[in-house]
DOMI-544649 format. One record per residue (C-alpha): residue number from 1; residue in three letters; x, y, z. Coordinates in nm, 3 decimals. Each point is the difference from the previous one (the first is absolute). Layout:
@nr: NUM&rest: Ala&x: X&y: Y&z: Z
...
! end
This chain:
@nr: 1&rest: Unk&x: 0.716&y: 3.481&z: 11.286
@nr: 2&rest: Unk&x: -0.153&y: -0.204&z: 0.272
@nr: 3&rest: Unk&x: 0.119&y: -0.337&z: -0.106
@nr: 4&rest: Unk&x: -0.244&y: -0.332&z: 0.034
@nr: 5&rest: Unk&x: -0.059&y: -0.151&z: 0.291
@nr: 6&rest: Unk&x: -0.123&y: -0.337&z: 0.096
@nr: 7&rest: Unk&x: 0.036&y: -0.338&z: 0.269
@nr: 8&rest: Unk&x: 0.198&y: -0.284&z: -0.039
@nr: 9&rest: Unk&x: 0.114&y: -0.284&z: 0.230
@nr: 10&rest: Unk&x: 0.353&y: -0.167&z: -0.061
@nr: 11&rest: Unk&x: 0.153&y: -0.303&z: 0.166
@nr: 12&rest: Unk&x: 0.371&y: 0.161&z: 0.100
@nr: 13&rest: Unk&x: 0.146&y: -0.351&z: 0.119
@nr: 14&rest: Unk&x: 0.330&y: -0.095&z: 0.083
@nr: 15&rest: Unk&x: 0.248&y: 0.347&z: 0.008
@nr: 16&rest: Unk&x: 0.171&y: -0.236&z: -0.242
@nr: 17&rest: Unk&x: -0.218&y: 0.113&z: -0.277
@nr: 18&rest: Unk&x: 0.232&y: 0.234&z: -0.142
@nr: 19&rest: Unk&x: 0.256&y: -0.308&z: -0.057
@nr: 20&rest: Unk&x: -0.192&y: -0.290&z: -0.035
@nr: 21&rest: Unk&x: -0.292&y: 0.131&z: -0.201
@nr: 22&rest: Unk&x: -0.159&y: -0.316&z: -0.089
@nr: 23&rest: Unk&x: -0.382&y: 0.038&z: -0.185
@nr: 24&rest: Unk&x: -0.089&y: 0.302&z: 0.237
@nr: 25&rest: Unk&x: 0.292&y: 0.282&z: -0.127
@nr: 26&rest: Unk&x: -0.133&y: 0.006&z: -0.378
@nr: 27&rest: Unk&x: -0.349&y: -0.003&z: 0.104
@nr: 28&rest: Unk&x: 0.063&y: 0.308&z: 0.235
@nr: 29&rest: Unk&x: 0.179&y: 0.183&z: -0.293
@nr: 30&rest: Unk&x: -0.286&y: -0.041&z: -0.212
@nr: 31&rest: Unk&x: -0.280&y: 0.104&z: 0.234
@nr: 32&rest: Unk&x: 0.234&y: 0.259&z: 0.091
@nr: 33&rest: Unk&x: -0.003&y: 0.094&z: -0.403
@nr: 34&rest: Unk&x: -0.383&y: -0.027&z: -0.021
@nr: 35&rest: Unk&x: -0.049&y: 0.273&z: 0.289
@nr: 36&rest: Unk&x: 0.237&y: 0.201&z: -0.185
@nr: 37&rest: Unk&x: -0.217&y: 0.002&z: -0.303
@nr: 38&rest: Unk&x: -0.320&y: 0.047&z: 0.122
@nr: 39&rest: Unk&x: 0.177&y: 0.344&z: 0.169
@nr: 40&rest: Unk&x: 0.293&y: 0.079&z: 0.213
@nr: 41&rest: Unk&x: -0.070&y: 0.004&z: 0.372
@nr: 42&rest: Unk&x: 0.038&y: 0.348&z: 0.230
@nr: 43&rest: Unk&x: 0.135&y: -0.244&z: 0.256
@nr: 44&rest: Unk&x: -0.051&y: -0.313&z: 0.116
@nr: 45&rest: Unk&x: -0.112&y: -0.081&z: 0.380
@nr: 46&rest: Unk&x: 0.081&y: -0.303&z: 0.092
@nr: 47&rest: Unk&x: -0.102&y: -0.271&z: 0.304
@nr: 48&rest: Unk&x: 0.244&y: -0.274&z: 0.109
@nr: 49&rest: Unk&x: 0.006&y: -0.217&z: 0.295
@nr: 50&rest: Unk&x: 0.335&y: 0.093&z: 0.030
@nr: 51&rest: Unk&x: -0.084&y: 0.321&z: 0.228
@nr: 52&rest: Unk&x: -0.190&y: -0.035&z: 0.301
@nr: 53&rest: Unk&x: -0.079&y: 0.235&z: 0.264
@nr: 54&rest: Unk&x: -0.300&y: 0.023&z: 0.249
@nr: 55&rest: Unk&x: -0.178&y: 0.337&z: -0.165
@nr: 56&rest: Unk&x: 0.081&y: 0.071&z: -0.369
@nr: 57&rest: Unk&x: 0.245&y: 0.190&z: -0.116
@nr: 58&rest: Unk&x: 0.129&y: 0.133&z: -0.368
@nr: 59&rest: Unk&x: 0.338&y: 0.056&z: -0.113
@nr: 60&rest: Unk&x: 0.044&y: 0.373&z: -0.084
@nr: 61&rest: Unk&x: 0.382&y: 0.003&z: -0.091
@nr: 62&rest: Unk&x: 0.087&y: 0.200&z: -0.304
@nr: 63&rest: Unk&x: 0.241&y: -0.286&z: -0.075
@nr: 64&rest: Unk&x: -0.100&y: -0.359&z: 0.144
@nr: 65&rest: Unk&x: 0.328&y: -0.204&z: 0.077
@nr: 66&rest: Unk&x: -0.025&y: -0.369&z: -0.148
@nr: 67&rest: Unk&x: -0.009&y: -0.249&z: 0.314
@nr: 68&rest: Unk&x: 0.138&y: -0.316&z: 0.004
@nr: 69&rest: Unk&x: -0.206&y: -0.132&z: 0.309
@nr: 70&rest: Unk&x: 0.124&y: -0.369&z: -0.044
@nr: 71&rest: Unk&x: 0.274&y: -0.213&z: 0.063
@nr: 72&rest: Unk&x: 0.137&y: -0.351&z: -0.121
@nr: 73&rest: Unk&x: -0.006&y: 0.084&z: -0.414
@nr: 74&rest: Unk&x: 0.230&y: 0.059&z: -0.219
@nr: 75&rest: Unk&x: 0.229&y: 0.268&z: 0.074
@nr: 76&rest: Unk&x: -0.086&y: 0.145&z: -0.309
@nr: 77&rest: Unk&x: -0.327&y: 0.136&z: 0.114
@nr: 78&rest: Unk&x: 0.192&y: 0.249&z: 0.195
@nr: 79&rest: Unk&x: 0.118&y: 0.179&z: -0.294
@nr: 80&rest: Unk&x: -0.352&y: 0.041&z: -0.194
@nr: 81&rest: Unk&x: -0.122&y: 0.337&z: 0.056
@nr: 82&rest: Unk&x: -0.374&y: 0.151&z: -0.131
@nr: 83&rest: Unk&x: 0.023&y: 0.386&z: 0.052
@nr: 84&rest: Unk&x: -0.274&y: 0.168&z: -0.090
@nr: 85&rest: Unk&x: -0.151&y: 0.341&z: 0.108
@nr: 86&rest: Unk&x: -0.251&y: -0.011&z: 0.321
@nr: 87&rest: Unk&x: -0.299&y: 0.241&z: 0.027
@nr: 88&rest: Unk&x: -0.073&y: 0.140&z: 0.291
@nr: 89&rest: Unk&x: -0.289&y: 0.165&z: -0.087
@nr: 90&rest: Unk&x: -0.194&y: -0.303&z: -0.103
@nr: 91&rest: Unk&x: 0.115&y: -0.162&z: 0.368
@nr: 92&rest: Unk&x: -0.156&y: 0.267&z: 0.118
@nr: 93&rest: Unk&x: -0.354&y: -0.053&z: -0.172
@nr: 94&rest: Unk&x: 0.005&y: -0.281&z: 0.060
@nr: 95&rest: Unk&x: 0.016&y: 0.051&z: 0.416
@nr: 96&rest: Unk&x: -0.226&y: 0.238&z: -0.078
@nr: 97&rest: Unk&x: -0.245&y: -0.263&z: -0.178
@nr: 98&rest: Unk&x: 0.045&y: -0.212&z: 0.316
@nr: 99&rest: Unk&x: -0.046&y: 0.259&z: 0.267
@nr: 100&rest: Unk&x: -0.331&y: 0.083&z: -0.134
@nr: 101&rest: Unk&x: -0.087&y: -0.327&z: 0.046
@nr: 102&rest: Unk&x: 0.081&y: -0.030&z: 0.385
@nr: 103&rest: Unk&x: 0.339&y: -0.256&z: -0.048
@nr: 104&rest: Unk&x: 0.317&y: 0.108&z: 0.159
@nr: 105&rest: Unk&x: 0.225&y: 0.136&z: -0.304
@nr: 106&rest: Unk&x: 0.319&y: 0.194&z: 0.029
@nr: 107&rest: Unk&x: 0.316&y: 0.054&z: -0.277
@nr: 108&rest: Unk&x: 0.311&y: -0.152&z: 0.039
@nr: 109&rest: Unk&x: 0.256&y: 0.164&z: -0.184
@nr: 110&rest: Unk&x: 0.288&y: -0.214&z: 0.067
@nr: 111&rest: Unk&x: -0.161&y: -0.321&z: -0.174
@nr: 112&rest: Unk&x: 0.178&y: -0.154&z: -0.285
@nr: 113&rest: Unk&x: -0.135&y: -0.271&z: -0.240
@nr: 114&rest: Unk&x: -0.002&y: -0.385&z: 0.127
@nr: 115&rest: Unk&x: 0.099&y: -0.289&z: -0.159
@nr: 116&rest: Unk&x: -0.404&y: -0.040&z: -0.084
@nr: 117&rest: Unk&x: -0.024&y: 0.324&z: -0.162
@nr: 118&rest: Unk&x: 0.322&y: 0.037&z: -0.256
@nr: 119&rest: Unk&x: -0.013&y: -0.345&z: -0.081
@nr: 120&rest: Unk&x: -0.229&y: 0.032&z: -0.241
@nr: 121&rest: Unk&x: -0.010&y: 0.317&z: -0.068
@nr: 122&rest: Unk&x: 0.353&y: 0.023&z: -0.163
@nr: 123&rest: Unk&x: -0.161&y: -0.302&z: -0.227
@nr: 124&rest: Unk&x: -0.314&y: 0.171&z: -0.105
@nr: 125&rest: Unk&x: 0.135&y: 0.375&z: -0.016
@nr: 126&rest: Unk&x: 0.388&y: -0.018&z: -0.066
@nr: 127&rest: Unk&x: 0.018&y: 0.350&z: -0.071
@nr: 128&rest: Unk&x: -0.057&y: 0.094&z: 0.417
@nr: 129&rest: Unk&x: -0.155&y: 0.324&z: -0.097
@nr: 130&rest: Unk&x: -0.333&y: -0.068&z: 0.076
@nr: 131&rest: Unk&x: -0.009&y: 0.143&z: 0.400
@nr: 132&rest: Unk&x: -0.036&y: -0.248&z: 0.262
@nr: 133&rest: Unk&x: -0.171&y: 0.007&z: 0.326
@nr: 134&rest: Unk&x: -0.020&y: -0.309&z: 0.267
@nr: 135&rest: Unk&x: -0.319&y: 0.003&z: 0.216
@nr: 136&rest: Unk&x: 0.071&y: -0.233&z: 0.321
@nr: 137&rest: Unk&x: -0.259&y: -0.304&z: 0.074
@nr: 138&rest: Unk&x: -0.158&y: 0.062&z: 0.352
@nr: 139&rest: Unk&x: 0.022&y: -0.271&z: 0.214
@nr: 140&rest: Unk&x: -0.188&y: -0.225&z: 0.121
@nr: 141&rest: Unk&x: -0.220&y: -0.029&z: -0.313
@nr: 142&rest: Unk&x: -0.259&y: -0.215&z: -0.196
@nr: 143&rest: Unk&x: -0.151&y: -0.034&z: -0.307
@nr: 144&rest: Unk&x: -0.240&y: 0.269&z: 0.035
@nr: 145&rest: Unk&x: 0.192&y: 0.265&z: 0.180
@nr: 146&rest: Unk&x: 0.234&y: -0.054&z: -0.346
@nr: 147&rest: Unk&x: -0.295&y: 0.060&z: -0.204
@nr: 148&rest: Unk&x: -0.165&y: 0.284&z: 0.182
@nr: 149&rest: Unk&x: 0.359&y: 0.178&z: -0.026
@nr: 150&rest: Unk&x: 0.062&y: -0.056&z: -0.359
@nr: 151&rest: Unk&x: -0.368&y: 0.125&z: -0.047
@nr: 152&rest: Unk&x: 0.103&y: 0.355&z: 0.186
@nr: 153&rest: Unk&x: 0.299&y: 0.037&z: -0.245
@nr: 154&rest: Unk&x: -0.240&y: -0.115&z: -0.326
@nr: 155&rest: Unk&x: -0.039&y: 0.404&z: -0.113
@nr: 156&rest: Unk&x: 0.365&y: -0.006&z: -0.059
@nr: 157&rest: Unk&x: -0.033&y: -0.239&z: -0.265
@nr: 158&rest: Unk&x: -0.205&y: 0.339&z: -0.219
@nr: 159&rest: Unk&x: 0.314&y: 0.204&z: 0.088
@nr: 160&rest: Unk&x: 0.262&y: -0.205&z: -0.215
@nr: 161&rest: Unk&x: 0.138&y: -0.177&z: 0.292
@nr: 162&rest: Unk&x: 0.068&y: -0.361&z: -0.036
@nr: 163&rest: Unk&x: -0.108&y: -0.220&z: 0.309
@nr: 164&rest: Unk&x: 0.256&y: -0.318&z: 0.062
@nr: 165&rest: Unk&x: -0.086&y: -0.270&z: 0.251
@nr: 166&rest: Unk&x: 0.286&y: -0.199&z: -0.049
@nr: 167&rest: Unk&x: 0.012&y: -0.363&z: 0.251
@nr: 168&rest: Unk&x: 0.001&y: -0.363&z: -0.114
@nr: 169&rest: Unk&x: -0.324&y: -0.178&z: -0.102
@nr: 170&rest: Unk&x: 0.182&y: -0.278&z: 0.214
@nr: 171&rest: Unk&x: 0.244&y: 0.049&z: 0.216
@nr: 172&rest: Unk&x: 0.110&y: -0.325&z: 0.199
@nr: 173&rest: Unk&x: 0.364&y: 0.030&z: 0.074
@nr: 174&rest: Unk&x: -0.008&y: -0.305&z: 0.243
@nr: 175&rest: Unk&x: -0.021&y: -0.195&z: -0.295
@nr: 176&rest: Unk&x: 0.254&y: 0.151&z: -0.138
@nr: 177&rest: Unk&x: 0.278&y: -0.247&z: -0.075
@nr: 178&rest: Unk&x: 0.436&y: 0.107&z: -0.034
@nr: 179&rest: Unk&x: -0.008&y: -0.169&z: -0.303
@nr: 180&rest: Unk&x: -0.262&y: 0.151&z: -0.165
@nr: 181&rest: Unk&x: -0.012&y: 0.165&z: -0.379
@nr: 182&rest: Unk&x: -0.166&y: 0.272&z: -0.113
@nr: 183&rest: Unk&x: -0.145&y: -0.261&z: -0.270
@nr: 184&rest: Unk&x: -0.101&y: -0.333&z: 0.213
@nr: 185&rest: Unk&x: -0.359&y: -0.092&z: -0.056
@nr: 186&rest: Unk&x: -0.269&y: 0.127&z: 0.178
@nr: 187&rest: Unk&x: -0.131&y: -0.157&z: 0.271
@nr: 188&rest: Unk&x: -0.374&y: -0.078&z: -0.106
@nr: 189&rest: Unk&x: -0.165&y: 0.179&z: 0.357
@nr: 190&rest: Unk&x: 0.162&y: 0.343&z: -0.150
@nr: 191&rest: Unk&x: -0.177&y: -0.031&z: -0.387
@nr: 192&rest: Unk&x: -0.324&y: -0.099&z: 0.228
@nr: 193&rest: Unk&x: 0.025&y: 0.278&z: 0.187
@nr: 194&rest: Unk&x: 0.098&y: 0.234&z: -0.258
@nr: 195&rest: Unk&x: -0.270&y: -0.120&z: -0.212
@nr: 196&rest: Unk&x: -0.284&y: 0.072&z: 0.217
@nr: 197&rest: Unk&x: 0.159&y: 0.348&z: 0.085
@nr: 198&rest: Unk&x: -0.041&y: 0.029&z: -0.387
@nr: 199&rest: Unk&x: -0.351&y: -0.107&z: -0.012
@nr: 200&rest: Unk&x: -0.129&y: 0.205&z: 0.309
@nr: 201&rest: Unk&x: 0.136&y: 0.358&z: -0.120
@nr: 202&rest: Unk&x: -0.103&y: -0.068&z: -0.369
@nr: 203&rest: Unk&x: -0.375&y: -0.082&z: 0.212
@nr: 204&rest: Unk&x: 0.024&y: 0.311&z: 0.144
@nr: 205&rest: Unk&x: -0.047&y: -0.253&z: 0.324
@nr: 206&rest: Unk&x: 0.111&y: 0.311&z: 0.254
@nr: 207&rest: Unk&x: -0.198&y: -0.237&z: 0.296
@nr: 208&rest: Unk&x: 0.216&y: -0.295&z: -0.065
@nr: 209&rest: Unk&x: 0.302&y: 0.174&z: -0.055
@nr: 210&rest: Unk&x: -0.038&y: 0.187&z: 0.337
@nr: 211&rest: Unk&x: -0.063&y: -0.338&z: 0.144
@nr: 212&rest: Unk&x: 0.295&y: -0.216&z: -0.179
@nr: 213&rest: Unk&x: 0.154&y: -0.105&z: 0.317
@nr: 214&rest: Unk&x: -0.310&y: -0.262&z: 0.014
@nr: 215&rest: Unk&x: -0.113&y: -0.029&z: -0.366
@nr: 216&rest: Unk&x: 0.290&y: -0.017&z: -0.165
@nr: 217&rest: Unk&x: 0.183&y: -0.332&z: -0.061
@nr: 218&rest: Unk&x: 0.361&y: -0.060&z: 0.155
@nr: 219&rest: Unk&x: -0.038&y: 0.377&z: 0.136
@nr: 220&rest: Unk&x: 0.219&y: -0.117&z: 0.376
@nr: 221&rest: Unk&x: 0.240&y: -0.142&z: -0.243
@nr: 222&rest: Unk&x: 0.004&y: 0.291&z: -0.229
@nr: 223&rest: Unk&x: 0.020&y: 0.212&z: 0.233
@nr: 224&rest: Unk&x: 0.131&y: -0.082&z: 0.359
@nr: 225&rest: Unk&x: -0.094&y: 0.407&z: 0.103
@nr: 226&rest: Unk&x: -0.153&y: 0.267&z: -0.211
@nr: 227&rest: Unk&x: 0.254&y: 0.254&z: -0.080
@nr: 228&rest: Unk&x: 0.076&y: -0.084&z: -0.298
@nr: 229&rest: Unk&x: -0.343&y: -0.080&z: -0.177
@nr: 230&rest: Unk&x: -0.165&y: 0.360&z: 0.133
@nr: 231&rest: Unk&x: 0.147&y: 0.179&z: -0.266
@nr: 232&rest: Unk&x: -0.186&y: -0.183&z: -0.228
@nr: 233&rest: Unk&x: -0.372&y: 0.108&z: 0.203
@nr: 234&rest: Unk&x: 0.177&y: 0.397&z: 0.049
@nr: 235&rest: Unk&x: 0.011&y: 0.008&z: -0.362
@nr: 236&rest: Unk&x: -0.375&y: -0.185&z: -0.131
@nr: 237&rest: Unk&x: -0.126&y: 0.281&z: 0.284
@nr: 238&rest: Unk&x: 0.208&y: 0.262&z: -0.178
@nr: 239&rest: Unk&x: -0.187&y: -0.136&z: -0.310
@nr: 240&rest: Unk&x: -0.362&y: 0.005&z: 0.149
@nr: 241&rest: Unk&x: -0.244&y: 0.004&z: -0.243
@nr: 242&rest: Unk&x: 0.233&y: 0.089&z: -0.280
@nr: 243&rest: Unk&x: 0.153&y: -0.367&z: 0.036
@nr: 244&rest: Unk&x: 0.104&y: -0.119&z: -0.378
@nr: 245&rest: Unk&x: 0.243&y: -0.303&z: 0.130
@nr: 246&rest: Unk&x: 0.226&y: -0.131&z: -0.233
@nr: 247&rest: Unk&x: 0.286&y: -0.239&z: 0.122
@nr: 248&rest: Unk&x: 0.292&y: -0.004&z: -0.091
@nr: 249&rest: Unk&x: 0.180&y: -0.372&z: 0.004
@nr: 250&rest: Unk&x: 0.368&y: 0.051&z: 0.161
@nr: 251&rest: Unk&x: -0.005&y: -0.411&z: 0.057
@nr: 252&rest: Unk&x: 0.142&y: -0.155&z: 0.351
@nr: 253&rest: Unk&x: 0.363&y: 0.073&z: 0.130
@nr: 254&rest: Unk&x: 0.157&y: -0.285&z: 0.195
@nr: 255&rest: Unk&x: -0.319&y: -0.219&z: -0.023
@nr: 256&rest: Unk&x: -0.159&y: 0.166&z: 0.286
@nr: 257&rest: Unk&x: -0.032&y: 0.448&z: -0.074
@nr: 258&rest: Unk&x: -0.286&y: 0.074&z: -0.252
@nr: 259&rest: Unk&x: 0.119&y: 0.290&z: -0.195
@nr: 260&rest: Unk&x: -0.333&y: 0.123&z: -0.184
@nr: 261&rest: Unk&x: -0.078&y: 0.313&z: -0.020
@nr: 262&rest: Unk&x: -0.354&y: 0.213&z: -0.063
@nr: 263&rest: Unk&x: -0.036&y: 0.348&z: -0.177
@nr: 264&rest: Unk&x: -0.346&y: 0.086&z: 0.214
@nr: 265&rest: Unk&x: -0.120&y: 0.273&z: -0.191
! end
């Protein structure tokens, strides 16, 4: 059985997800149930900031380590582990996807999962059975390189893999403050910001959402770089013309780290 594929987006956050779970952790267990439902995944493929390298590269171990690529959290972290199967054959298509298409692409089969990548996954698919392979963010990048290279991986979607672009729809850690809580209240530039994120995808607005460094509002303080938000424009071109957003409302962790996630299509 091939399995149902599909694109999402998810807001990963702190790496202190797993102990401080706040509004985001349910709502990640319940999208994670919903995918389930409409049909298991053959694997999931998934984007994070987390990974950078100046071509691409895709992790092609049989057995991805879990990497704890941070420092300063709870000790606790350390001991959280999400081992599920690789597959190296679906690194490999997917090089091959990007060769064709004239961008540097090469396996890496030493890779393990970052901090971006389990952190939600062990949420959404607790099981670890579904096969896992991390797909590095070339670097430097924009807004429409992230959509043209989501757009080259789209056909996976009809071949039950799962697409995950998983970032922060904000991500200002300068305002980050020691002591924070997972539950403060927002600050009112992230629910603006989120909002018209909200209102542009459900638009179908790809022209403004290309251009949201200038159009939309707070988007330096949102965002002080673009790492973390091209996850979200990998997956809507993953989506293309498929696109059937629906958000999913994780709330704000520490007043400042927008935790909504989309299912794209």
């Amino acid at each position: 059985m091939q399995g149902a594929g599909g694109v999402v987006f998810v807001s990963h956050g702190s790496p202190m997800l797993p102990l401080e779970p706040g509004s985001a952790a349910p709502m990640l267990v319940d999208l994670g149930r919903e995918l389930l439902r409409q049909g298991r995944p053959r694997a999931v493929l998934a984007w994070s900031p987390h990974w950078m390298t100046r071509g691409i590269a895709a992790g092609a171990s049989r057995r991805p380590p879990t990497l704890h690529d941070f420092h300063g959290f709870d000790p606790a972290l350390q001991r959280l582990r999400y081992d599920v199967p690789g597959d190296p054959d679906l690194a490999a298509q997917v090089v091959g996807l990007l060769q064709q298409a004239g961008l540097p692409a090469a396996l890496d089969t030493q890779r393990g999962l970052d901090h971006g990548v389990w952190v939600p996954l062990q949420l959404m698919f607790p099981q670890a059975d579904i096969p896992v392979v991390p797909l590095s963010m070339p670097w430097p990048l924009d807004a429409a390189g992230a959509w043209r290279l989501g757009g080259l991986l789209a056909p996976l979607r009809e071949q039950g893999v799962l697409l995950l672009g998983s970032g922060s729809l904000t991500h200002n850690l300068h305002e980050f403050r020691g002591a924070a809580t997972v539950d403060d209240a927002p600050e009112p530039y992230v629910l603006e910001f989120a909002a018209w994120f909200e209102d542009a995808i459900a638009r179908g607005e790809t022209a403004a959402l290309l251009d949201w460094r200038e159009r939309a509002p707070q988007a330096r303080r949102a965002h002080p770089s673009d790492e973390h938000l091209l996850p979200l424009h990998w997956a809507l071109g993953a989506a293309g013309e498929a696109l059937r957003p629906r958000r999913w409302h994780g709330g704000v962790h520490y007043g400042m780290l927008s935790m909504d996630a989309w299912s794209l299509c």
